[in-house]
C-alpha positions in Angstrom: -10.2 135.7 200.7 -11.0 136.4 204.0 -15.0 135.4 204.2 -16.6 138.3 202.3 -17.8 137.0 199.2 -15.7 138.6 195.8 -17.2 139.8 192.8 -16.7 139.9 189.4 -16.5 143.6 189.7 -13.6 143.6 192.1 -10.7 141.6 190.3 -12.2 142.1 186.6 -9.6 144.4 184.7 -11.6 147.6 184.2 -9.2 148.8 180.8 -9.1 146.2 178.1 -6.6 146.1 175.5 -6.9 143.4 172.2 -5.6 142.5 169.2 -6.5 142.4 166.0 -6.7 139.1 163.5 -3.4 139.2 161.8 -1.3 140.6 164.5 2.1 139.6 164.4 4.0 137.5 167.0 6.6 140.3 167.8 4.1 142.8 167.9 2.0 140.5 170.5 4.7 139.8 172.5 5.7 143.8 172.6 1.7 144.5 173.4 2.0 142.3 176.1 5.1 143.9 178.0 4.4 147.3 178.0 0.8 146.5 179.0 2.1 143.6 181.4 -0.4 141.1 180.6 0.2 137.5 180.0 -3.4 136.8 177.8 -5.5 139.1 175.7 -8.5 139.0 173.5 -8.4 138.8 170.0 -11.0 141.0 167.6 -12.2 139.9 164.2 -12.7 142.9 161.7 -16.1 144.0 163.2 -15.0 143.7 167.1 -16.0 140.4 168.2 -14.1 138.3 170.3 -12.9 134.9 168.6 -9.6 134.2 170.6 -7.7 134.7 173.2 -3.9 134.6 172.8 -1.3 133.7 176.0 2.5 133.8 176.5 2.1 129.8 176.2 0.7 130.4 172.9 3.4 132.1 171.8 6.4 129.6 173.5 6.7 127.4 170.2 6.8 129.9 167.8 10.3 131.4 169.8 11.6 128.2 170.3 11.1 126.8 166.7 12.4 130.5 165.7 16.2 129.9 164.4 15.2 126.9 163.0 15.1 124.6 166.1 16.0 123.7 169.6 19.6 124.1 170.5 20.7 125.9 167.6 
């Protein structure tokens, strides 16, 4: 930054999109491209936040996928 102080307000992402509880990897990972986003927030049934779910999170599920590494 160049000296000016930065907000909230000017790096925050002004369009949100979550998942639900329950969402399936696949469907995560597919969210995730077309909105390219690495993280997002995951809703309980009423709209709260009680997660957030990452790429990283999702890493050992694909590499465990066809039953192990190397395989």
């Amino acid at each position: 930054m160049n000296g000016t102080p930065t907000v909230v307000n000017d790096v925050v992402a002004h369009r949100v999109v979550a998942l639900c509880t329950g969402t399936h990897s696949k469907e995560i990972v597919q969210t995730m491209s077309v909105w390219q986003v690495s993280a997002m927030p995951v809703l309980d049934d009423v709209g709260v936040v009680v997660g957030v779910v990452s790429e990283a999170d999702l890493l050992p599920k694909e590499e465990y996928r066809d039953g192990g590494i190397g395989r």
